[in-house]
C-alpha positions in Angstrom: 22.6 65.1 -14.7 21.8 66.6 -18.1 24.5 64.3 -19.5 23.1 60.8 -17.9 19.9 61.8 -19.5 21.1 61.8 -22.9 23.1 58.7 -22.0 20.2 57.0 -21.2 18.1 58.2 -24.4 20.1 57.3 -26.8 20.6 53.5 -25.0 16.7 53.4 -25.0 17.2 54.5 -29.2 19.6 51.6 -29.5 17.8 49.2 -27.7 14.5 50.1 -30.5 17.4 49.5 -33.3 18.2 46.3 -31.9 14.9 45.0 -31.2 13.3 45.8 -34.8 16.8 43.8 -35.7 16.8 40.6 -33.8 11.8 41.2 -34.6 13.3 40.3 -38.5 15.6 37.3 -37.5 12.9 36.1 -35.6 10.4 35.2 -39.1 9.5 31.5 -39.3 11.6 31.8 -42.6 15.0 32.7 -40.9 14.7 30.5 -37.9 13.6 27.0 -39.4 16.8 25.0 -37.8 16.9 24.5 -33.8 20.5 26.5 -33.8 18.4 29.6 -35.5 16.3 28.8 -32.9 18.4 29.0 -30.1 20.2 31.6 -31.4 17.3 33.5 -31.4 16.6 32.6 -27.9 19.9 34.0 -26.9 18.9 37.4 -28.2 16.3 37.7 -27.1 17.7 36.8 -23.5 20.1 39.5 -24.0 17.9 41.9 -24.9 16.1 41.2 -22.1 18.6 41.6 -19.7 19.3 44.8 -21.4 16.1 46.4 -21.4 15.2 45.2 -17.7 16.2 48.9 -16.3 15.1 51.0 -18.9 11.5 53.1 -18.3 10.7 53.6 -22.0 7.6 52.4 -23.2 8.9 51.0 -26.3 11.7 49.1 -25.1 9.2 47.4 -23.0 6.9 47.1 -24.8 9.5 45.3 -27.8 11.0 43.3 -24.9 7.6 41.4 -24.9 6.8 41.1 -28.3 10.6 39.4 -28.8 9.5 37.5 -26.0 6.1 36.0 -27.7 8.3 35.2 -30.9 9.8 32.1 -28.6 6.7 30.4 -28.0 5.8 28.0 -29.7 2.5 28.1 -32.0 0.0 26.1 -31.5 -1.7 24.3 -34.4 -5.7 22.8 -34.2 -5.7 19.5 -35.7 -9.1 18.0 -36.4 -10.5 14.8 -35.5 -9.3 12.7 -38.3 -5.6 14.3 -38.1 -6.3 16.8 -40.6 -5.3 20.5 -39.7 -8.0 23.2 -39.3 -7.1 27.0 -40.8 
């Protein structure tokens, strides 16, 4: 049992790697075409999928920040078309 335990640590360790990986592919800068885009969306997915059984906090808790990086942000546009900061 000892041995699934450190099986399933160092998972949830990789699973932190990955996501602070596919967190910097997901800048505005690196995803500007829609294949980036996508291609982030597949990651994401995946990392879903992976993290879906895991119990640590982080893993969750990266799960859902990868997760926000896929919506879309919303701009305010001002009456007259001109965009508000």
């Amino acid at each position: 049992m000892n041995r699934l335990r450190t099986i399933d640590v160092a998972l949830d360790d990789m699973l932190v790697n990955l996501a602070a990986i596919v967190l910097q592919l997901s800048k505005p800068e690196v995803t500007r075409t829609p294949e980036a885009r996508q291609a982030l969306a597949r990651s994401v997915h995946q990392y879903a999928v992976c993290a879906k059984r895991s119990s640590d906090p982080r893993v969750q808790e990266l799960k859902t920040q990868l997760e926000e990086t896929l919506k879309p942000s919303l701009r305010v546009v001002a009456r007259n078309g001109e965009k508000v900061s």
